[in-house]
C-alpha positions as CSV (number, residue, x, y, z in Angstrom):
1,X,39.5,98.4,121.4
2,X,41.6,101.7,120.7
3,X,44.5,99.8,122.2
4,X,44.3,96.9,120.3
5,X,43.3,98.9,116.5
6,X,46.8,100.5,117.5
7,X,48.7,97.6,118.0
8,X,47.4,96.3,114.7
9,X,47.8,99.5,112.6
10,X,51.6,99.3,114.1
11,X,52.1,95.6,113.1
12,X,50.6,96.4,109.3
13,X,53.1,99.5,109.2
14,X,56.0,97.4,110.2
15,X,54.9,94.4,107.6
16,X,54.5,97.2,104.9
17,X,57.4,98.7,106.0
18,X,60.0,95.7,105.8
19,X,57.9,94.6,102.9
20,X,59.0,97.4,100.7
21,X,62.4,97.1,102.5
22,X,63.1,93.2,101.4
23,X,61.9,94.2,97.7
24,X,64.7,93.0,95.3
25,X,66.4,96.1,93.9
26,X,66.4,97.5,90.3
27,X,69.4,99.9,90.1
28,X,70.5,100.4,86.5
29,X,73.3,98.6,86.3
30,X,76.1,99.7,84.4
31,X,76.3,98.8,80.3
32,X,80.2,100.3,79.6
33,X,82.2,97.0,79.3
34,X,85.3,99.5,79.7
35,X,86.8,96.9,76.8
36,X,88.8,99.0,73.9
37,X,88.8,97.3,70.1
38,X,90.0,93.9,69.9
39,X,92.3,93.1,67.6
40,X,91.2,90.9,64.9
41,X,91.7,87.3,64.7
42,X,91.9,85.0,61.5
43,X,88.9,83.1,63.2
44,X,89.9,79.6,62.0
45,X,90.8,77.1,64.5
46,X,89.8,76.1,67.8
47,X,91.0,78.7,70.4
48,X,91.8,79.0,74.2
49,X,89.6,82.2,75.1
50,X,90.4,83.9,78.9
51,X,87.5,86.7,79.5
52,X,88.8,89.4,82.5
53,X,85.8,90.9,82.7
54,X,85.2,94.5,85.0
55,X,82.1,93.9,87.1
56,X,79.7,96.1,89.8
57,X,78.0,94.5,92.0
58,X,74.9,96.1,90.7
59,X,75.3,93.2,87.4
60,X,74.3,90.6,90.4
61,X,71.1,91.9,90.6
62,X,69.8,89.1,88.9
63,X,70.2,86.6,86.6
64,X,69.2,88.8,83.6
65,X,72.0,91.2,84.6
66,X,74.7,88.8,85.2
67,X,74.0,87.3,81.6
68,X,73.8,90.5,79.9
69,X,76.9,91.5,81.1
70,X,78.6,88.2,80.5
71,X,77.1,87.6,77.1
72,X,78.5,91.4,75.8
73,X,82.2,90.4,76.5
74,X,81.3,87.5,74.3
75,X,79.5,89.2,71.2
76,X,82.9,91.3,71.4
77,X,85.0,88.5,71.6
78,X,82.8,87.0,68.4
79,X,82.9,90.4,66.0
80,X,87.1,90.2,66.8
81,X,86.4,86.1,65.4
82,X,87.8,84.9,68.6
83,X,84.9,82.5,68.7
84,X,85.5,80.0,66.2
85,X,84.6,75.9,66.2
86,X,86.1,73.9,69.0
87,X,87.2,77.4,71.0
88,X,87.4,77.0,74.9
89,X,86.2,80.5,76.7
90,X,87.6,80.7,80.5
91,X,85.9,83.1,83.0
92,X,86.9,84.1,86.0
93,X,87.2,82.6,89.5
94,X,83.7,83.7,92.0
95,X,82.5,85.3,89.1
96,X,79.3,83.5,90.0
97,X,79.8,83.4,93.6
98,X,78.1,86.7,93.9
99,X,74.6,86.1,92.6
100,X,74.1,85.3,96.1
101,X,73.1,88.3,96.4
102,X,70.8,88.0,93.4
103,X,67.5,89.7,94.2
104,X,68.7,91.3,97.4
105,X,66.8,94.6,98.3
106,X,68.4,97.5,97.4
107,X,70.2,98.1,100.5
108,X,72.4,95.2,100.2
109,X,73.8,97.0,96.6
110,X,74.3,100.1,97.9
111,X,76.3,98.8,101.3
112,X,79.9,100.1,101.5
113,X,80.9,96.5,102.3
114,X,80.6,92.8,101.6
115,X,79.4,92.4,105.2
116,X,77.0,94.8,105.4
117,X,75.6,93.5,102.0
118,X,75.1,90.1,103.7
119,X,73.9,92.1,107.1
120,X,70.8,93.6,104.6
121,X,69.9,90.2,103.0
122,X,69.6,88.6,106.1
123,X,67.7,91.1,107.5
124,X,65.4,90.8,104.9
125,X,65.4,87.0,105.1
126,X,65.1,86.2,108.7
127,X,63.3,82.5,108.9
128,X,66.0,80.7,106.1
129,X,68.8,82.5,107.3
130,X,67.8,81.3,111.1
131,X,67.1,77.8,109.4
132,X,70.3,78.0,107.9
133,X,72.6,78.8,110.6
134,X,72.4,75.5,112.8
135,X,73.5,73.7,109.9
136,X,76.7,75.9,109.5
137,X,79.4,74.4,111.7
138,X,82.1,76.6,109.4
139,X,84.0,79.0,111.4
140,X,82.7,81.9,109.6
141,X,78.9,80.7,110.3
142,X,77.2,83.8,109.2
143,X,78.6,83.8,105.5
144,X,78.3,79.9,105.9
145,X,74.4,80.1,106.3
146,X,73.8,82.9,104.1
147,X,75.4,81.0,101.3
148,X,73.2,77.6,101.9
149,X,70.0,79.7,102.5
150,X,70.8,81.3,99.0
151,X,72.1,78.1,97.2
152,X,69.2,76.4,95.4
153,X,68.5,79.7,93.6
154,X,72.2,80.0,93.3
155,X,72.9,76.9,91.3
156,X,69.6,77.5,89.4
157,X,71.1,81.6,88.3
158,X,74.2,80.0,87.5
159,X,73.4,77.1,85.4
160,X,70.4,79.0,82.9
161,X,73.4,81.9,82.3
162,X,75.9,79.7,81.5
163,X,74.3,76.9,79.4
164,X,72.4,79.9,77.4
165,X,76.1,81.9,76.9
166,X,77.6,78.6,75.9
167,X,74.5,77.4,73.3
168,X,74.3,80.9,71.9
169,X,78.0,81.4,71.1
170,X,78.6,77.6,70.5
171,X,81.3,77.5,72.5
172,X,83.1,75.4,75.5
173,X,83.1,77.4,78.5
174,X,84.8,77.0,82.0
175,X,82.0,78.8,84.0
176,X,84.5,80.4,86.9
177,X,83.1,79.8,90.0
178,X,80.4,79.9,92.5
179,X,80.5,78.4,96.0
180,X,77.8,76.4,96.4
181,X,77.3,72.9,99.1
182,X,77.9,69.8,98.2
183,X,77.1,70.6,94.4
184,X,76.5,67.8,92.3
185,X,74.8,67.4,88.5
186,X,71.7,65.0,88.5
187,X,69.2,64.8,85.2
188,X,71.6,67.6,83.7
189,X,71.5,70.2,85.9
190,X,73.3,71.9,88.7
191,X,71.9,71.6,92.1
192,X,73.0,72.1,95.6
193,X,72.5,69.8,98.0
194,X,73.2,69.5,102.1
195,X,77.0,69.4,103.0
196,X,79.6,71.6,103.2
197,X,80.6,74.3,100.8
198,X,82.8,74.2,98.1
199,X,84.2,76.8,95.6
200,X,83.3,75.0,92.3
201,X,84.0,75.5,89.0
202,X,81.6,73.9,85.8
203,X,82.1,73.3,82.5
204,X,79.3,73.4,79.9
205,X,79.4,71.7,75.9
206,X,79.1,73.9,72.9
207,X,75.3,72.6,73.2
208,X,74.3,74.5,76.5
209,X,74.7,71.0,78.5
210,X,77.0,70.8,81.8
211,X,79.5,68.0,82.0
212,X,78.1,65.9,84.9
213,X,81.9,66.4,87.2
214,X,82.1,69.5,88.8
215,X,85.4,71.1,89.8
216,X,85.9,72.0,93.4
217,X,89.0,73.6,94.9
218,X,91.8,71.9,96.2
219,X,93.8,74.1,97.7
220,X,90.9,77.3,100.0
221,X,93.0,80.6,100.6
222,X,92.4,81.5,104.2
223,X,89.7,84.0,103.1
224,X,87.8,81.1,101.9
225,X,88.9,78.5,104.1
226,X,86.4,80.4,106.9
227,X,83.7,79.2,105.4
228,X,84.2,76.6,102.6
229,X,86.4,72.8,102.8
230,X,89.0,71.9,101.0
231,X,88.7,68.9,98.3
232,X,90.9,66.0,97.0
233,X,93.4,66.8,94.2
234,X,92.6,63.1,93.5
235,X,89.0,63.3,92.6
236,X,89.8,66.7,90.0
237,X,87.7,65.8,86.6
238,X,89.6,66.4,83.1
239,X,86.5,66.9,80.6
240,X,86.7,65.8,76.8
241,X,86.1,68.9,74.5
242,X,86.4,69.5,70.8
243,X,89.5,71.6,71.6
244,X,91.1,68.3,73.6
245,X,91.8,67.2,76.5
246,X,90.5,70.1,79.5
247,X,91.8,70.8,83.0
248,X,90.9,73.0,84.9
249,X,92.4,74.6,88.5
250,X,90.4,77.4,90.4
251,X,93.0,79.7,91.0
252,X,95.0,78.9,94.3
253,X,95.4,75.0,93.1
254,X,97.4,76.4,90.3
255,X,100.5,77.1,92.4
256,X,100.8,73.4,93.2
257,X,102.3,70.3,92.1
258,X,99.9,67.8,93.4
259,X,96.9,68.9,91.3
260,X,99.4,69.0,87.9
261,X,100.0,65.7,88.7
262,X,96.7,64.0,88.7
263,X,95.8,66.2,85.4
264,X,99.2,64.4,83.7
265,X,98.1,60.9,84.9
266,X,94.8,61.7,82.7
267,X,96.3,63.0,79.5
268,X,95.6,67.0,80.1
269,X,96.0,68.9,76.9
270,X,95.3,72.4,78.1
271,X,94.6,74.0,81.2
272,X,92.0,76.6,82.3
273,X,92.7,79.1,85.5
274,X,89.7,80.9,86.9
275,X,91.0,83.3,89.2
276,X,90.2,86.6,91.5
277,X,93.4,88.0,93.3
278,X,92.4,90.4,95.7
279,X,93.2,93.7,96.9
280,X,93.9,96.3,94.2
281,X,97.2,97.1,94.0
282,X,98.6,93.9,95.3
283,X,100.1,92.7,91.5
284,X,103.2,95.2,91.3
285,X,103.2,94.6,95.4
286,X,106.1,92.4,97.5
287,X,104.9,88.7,97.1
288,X,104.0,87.3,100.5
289,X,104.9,83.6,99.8
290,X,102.6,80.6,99.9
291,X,98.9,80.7,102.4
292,X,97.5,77.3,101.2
293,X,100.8,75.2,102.5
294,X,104.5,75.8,101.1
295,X,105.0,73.1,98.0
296,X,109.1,71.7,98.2
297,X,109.3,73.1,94.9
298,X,109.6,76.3,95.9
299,X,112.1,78.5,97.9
300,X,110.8,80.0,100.7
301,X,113.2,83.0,100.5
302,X,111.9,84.4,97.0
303,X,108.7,85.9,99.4
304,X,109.7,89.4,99.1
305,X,112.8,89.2,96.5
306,X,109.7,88.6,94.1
307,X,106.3,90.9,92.8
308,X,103.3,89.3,93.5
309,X,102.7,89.0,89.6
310,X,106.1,87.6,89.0
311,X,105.2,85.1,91.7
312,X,102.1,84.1,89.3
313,X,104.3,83.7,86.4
314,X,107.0,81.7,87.9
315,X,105.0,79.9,90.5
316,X,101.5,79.3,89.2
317,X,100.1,77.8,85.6
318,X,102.7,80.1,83.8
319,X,106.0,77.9,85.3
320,X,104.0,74.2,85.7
321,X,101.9,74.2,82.8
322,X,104.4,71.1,81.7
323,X,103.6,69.5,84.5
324,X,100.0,68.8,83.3
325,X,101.8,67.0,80.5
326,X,99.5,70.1,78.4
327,X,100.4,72.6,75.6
328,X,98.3,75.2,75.9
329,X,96.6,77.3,79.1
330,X,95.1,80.3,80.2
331,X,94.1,82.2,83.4
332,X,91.6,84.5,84.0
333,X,90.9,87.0,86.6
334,X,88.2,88.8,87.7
335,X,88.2,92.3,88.2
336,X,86.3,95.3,89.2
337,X,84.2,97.4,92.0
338,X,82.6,94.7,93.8
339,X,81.6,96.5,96.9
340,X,85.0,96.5,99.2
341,X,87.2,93.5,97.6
342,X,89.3,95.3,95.7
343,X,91.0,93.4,93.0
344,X,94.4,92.6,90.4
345,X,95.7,90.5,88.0
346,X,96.2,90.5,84.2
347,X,95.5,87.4,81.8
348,X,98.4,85.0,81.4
349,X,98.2,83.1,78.3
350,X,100.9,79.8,77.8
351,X,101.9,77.7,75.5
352,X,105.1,76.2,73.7
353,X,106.4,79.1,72.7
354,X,106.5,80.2,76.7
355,X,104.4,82.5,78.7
356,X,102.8,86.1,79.1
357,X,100.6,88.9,80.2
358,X,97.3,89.2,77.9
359,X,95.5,92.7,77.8
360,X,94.6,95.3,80.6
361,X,96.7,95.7,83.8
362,X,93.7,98.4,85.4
363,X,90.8,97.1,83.5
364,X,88.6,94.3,81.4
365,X,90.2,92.3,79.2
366,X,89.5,89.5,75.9
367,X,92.4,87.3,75.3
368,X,92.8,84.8,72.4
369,X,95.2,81.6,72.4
370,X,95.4,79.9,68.9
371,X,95.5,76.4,70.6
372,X,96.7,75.3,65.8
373,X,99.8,77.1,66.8
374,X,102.4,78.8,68.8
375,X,101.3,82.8,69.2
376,X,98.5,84.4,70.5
377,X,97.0,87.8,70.1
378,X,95.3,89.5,73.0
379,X,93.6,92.8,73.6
């Protein structure tokens, strides 16, 4: 009997143990949006908007704190009347990705690393993550499995912050991206579904409703390619907003021709660029040429004569925008302290007049493209 009151008073430790261990953390996350005075804007006319926001891991917490931090680069964006009727607001590539860690326990925020994030929320999700795995084929199975075991709640997270940012500010807004499987929209919402992973990017109407196509990338950077497929520049969506005409490229697809081409063929107007460029430092850095496939358009001897940034303007959305057949786009990138990424990259906004960098170099930035006129004013 002694033996057997042991074992038990050992297993209810261990349950209370991990139990406290798997609760989803509550750090304060931080409220600074690091974001100096924006400049004022006339606020008449629609607008193309590119938000470069700075985010901690800690704002992935939950859906709350995603939304909150989101919705405060948007209330500045409003004071500065960069929000006006028919404006077009562009956030930044993965900038969703990361709620998979949504409701993690604590020790998954205050990890030194991305993996050992993921090493902590599978430890404290055994049974779907060992569900998960046999359906991950991907080379990187492990990240595979812990996205699909997150991506029901994933989809759910993302959809409620976006639709509520875009009914709220009555905007259009080109959600980033989030890597979800085999995402689709049915009854007018975001769900995931069983097949393989793609880094996707939505759009949702001034009136808080998602467009039913979904934008998945064409053109996976090895980081990515690990664990998520490549899709068809042929089946890329161009959405109807009250700006025009929308397409929209998830950062790496931006560099080639075949994806300007399909948004020509549908009449493209302006062009949205959510983007993460990764590590910090790598802008003012040697550019290391093409790692999704070398386009003919390009000479393969400017790696190295050119910066990485200068790369971006000659190479990406800021030299092809004609392509699209469009006058006006924007990229945006996401920057910050998310656990070990690192990250660069400033706004570029285009249009007829040419292109050009848009705010902060080391830091968040709100960038405003008249889409009436030539110009643009940028913090």
């Amino acid at each position: 009997m002694r033996t057997l009151a042991l074992i038990l008073f050992v297993l209810i430790l261990a349950a209370g143990t991990w139990g406290v261990y798997r609760t989803p953390s509550a750090l304060p996350a931080p409220g600074e949006l690091q974001l100096t005075a924006l400049p004022p804007h006339d606020g008449t006319g629609p607008a193309l908007v590119a938000i470069q926001p700075w985010m901690d891991e800690r704002h992935y917490q939950s859906e709350t704190h995603l939304r909150e931090r989101l919705d405060a680069y948007l209330l500045a964006a409003a004071g500065a009347g960069y929000l006006t009727g028919g404006t077009v607001v562009v956030f930044p590539e993965h900038v969703g990705t990361w709620l998979v860690a949504a409701r993690a326990p604590r020790a998954s925020f205050s990890a030194g690393t991305t993996r050992g994030a993921m090493i902590h929320l599978i430890a404290a999700n055994p049974l779907p993550f060992a569900l998960a795995l046999p359906g991950s084929p991907e080379t990187d199975r492990f990240a595979a499995a812990v996205f699909r075991m997150r991506a029901r709640r994933m989809a759910h997270a993302y959809h409620n912050v976006f639709a509520s940012l875009a009914q709220r500010h009555g905007v259009t807004i080109v959600a980033g991206s989030i890597v979800l499987p085999d995402p689709a929209v049915e009854n007018g919402r975001l769900i995931a579904r069983d097949g393989p992973l793609y880094n996707t990017s939505a759009v949702f109407a001034p009136d808080g409703s998602i467009h039913p196509h979904l934008v998945r990338k064409v053109h996976p950077i090895p980081e990515e390619a690990g664990f998520t497929a490549a899709a068809q520049a042929s089946a890329l969506p161009v959405f109807d907003t009250p700006a025009g005409r929308l397409g929209v490229l998830i950062c790496a697809d931006s560099w080639h021709p075949d994806v300007y081409a399909v948004l020509a063929e549908a009449g493209t107007d302006l062009v949205a660029v959510p983007a993460f460029l990764q590590p910090s430092g790598i802008w003012s850095a040697p550019w290391g040429g093409y790692t999704t496939g070398w386009p003919q358009d390009v000479d393969r001897g400017e790696a190295g004569r050119l910066t990485e940034g200068e790369a971006w303007m000659r190479h990406a959305l800021a030299g092809r925008l004609g392509r699209a057949g469009a006058r006006h786009g924007a990229t945006a990138f996401l920057r910050g302290d998310l656990w070990d990424l690192g990250s660069d990259g400033v706004n570029i906004l285009v249009d007829g007049s040419g292109a050009r960098l848009a705010g902060q170099p080391g830091g968040a930035s709100v960038s405003v493209l008249p889409l009436s006129a030539a110009g643009a004013s940028s913090e």
